[in-house]
C-alpha positions as CSV (number, residue, x, y, z in Angstrom):
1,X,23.5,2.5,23.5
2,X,22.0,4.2,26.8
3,X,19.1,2.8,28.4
4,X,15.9,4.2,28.2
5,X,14.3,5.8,30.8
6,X,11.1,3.9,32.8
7,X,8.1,6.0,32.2
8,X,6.0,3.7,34.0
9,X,5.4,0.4,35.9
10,X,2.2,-0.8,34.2
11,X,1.2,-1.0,30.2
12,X,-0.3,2.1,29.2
13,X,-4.0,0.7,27.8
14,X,-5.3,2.7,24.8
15,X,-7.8,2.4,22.6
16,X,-7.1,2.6,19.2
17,X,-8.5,3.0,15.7
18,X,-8.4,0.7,12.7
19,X,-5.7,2.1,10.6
20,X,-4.2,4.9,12.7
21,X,-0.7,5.2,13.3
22,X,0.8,5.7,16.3
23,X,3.7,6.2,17.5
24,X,5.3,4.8,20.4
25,X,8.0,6.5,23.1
26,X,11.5,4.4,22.8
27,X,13.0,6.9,25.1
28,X,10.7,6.5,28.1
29,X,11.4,10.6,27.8
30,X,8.7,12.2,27.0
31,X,5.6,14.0,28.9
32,X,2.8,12.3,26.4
33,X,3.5,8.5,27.3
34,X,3.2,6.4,25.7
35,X,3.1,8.0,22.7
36,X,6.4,10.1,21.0
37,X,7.0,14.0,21.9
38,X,10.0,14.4,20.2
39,X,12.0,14.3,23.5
40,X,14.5,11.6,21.4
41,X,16.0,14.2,19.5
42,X,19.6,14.4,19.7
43,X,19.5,11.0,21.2
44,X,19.7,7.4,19.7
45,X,16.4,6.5,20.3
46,X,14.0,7.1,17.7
47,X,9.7,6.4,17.7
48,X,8.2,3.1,17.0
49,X,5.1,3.0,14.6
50,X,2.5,1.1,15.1
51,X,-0.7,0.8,13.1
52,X,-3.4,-0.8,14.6
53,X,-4.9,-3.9,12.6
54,X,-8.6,-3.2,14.4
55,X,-10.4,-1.2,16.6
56,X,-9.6,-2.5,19.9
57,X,-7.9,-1.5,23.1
58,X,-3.9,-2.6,23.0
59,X,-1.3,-2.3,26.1
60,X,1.6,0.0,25.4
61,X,4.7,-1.1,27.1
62,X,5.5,1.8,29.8
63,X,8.7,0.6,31.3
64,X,10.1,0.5,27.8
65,X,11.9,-3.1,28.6
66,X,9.6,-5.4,26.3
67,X,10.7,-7.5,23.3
68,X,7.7,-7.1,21.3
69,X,7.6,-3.4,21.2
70,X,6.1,-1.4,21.4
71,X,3.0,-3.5,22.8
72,X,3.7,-4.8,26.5
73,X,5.0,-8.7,27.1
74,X,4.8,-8.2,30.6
75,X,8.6,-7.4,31.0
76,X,7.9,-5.2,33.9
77,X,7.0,-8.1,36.0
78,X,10.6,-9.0,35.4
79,X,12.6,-5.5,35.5
């Protein structure tokens, strides 16, 4: 498996809407970070869904290294 590509440095803060679904960029490829363009295709990354649980502001992970995607764990403090 290729790495993915670092879109970013920092979490991406969003705010989000009690049952939405969104879905996040695995490849770090595409031009509407964090969320999923379908830049992945023909690739073997695919989107992560996430639905948010409330209205509230979460942290997307932006340089695509965290363990709890796709919500930031700080792993860009460590990358």
């Amino acid at each position: 498996m290729s790495d993915p590509v670092r879109a970013s440095d920092v979490p991406y803060g969003i705010d989000v809407t009690e049952g939405e679904r969104y879905f996040w960029c695995a490849c770090g490829r595409s031009q509407t970070q964090p969320f999923c363009d379908g830049s992945h295709k023909g690739s073997e990354f695919t989107p992560v869904k996430y639905i948010a649980d409330e209205t509230t502001r979460v942290f997307f992970c932006g340089c695509k290294s965290t363990n709890n995607p796709p919500l930031c764990d700080g792993s860009h403090n460590k990358s």
